[in-house]
N, C-alpha and C positions, 0 to 999 in steps of 0.2 A: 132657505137659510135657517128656519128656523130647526127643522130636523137637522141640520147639520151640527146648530148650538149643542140640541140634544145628546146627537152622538157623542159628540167631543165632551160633553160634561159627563156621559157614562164612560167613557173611557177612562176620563181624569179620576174619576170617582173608582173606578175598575182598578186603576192604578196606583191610586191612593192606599186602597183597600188590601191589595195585594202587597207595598210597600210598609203597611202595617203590622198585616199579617207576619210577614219575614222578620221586622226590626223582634216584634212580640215573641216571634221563634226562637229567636238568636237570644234575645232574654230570659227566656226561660232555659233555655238548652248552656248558658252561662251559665245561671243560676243551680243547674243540673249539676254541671261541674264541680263547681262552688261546695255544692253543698256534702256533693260525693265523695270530693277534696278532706275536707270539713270531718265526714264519718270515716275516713279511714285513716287522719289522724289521732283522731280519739279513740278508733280502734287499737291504735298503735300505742298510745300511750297509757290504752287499759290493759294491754297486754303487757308493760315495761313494769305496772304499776302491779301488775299481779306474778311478773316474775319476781321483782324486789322483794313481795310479799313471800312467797313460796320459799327465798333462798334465807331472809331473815329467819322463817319459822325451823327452816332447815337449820340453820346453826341455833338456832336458841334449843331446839328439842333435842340435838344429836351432839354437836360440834360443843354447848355448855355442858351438857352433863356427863361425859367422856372424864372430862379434867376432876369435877366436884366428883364424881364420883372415885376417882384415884386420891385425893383430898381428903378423902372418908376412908379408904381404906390403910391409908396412910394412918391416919387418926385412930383407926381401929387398932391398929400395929402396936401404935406408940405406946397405947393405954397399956397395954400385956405385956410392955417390953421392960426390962429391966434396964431403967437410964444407967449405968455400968457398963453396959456392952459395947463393945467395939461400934455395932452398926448402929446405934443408937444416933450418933452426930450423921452417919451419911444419910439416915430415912429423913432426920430434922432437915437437910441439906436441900433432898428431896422437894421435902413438904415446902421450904418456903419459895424452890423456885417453881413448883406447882402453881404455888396459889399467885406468884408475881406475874406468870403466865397467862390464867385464869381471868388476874387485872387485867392486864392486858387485850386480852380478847372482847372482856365485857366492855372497856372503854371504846375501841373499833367497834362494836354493836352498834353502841349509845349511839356515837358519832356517825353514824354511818344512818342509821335511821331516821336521826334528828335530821343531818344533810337529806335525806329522800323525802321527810315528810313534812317539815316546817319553812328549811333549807337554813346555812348555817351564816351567823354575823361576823363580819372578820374585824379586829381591833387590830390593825397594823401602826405601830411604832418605831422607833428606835432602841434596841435594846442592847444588850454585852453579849455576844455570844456564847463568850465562857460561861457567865454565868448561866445560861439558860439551859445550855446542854449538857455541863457536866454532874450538875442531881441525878440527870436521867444515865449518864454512864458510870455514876458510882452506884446506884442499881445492878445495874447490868455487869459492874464488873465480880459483885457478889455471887450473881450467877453465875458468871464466866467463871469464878475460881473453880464454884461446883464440878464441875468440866474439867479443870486442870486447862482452861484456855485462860493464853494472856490476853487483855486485854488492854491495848495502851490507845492515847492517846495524845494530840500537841496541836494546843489552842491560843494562840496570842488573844491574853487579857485586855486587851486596850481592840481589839476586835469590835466595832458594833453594827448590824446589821436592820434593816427596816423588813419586820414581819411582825406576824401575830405570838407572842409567845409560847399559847400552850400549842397553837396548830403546828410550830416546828419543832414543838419536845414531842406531838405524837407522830409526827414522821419519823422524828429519830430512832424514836421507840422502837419502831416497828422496823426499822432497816436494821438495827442492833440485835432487838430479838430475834428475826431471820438468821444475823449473822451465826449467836449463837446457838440457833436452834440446828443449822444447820453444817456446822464443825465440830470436826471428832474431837477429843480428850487430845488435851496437848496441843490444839492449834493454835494458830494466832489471828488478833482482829485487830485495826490498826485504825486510827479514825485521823485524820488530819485534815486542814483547813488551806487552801491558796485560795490565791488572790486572782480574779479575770472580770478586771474591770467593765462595767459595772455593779460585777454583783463576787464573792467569796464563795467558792466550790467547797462543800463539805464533802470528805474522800470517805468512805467508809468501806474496808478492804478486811477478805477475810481468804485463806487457804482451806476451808472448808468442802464439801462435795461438788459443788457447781450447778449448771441447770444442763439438763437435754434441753434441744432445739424446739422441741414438742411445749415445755412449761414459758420458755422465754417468749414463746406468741402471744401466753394470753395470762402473763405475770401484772401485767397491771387491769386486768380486766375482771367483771365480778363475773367470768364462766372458769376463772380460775380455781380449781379445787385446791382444800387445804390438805396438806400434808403433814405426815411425822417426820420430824428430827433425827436425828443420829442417837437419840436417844429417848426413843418416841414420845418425843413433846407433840403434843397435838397444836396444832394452828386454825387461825381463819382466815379462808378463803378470801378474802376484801379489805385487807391491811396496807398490803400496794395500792390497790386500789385508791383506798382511800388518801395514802400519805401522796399520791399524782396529785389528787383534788386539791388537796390541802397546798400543796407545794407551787402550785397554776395560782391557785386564788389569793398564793402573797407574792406573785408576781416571776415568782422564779420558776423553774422544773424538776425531773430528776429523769439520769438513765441510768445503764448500767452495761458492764459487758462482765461475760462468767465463762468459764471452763469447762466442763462437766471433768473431775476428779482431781481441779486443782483448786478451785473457788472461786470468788464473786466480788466484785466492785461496783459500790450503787455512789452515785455524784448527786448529789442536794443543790442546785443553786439557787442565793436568795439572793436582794438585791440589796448594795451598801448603804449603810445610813451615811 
């Protein structure tokens, strides 16, 4: 009997040891995972973190000083020019929708950095839509003159909407100055507001060049390159981008549909106050 106890507690103990071993296996071989899990999204996101890095340095080095430097040569112009000349008003014309441009682009930098590296506070309220939008389209229509595009627009004043303010003048921004950038002399932009309860669709419509099928894949993404205008306005690459961001984070969206050589239609929606 007694060697029997024996057996049987070296077995139990044999059993034990081996049911140890496995559970110890299995935890570690978790842990393995885990941890593998773990390095390859850190991987992923040193790679995101140093694409972001790469494509900022790309437009600060390349995409910023394209425009300042046309800024400058404008400026150079002006100094030797005899204010009496005819071209005198269109190089001025020039120059300031250059540098409105230039804003432009530097503010989508700012914003767009600050969003990657701090990330951005949204102040949503109740605001007037008229008022919010149309500073940023009597801008724009100073440009548009430039151009010889009308630029109209029709906003019910008693309109108000729940977002962030400056986040929906810099979407605006950036879908007007597309529109402009990218309509010939003489076209038209046409911005108008309805109502789809719960939220007011900002229409913003132009007969301008359109998109190939090729830009509209990857128009709100930052592997979208930026292009010239009809009038080689330079742009940056990450303005849709950003105004998606912008447009999601005060509850609404944006799309679009386009032509290629008839023009473009982008839809804002925010949500009613």
């Amino acid at each position: 009997m007694g060697r029997e106890y024996q057996f049987g507690d070296l077995i139990s103990t044999y059993l034990i040891s081996v049911m140890t071993i496995l559970i110890g296996l299995r935890y570690i071989k978790k842990n393995y995972y885990i941890s593998q899990s773990l390095l390859e999204t850190k991987a992923a996101d040193l790679e995101r973190i140093n694409s972001t890095k790469n494509k900022l340095f790309t437009i600060v080095s390349h995409d910023m000083r394209a425009p300042l430097a046309t800024v400058r040569s404008y400026l150079e112009i002006l100094s030797h020019l005899d204010p009496t000349k005819e071209n005198w008003k269109e190089i001025q014309s020039d120059l300031i929708e250059m540098t409105q441009n230039t804003d432009n682009m530097l503010s989508n930098i700012l914003m767009w950095s600050t969003s990657q590296m701090e990330g951005i506070s949204i102040n949503k309220k109740p605001v007037h839509l008229a008022d919010t939008l149309i500073p940023v389209i009597r801008v724009f229509q100073s440009i548009a003159h430039a151009k010889q595009i009308a630029l109209n627009f029709e906003i019910d004043p008693g309109l108000r909407v729940l977002a962030d303010e400056n986040m929906l003048q810099l979407v605006i921004r950036n879908i007007l100055s597309n529109a402009v950038k990218f309509t010939r002399n003489g076209g038209n932009i046409q911005l108008k507001v309805d109502s789809d309860y719960p939220n007011y669709v900002i229409k913003i419509s132009d007969n301008g060049i359109g998109m190939t099928d090729h830009i509209k894949e990857s128009i709100f993404s930052l592997k979208a390159e930026s292009s010239f205008g009809t009038k080689n306005e330079k742009g940056v690459g990450l303005g849709l981008n950003l105004s998606k961001e912008f447009a999601e984070m005060q509850g609404g969206r944006i799309w679009f549909n386009s032509t290629q050589g008839k023009g473009s239609t982008f839809y804002i929606s925010i949500p009613i106050a």
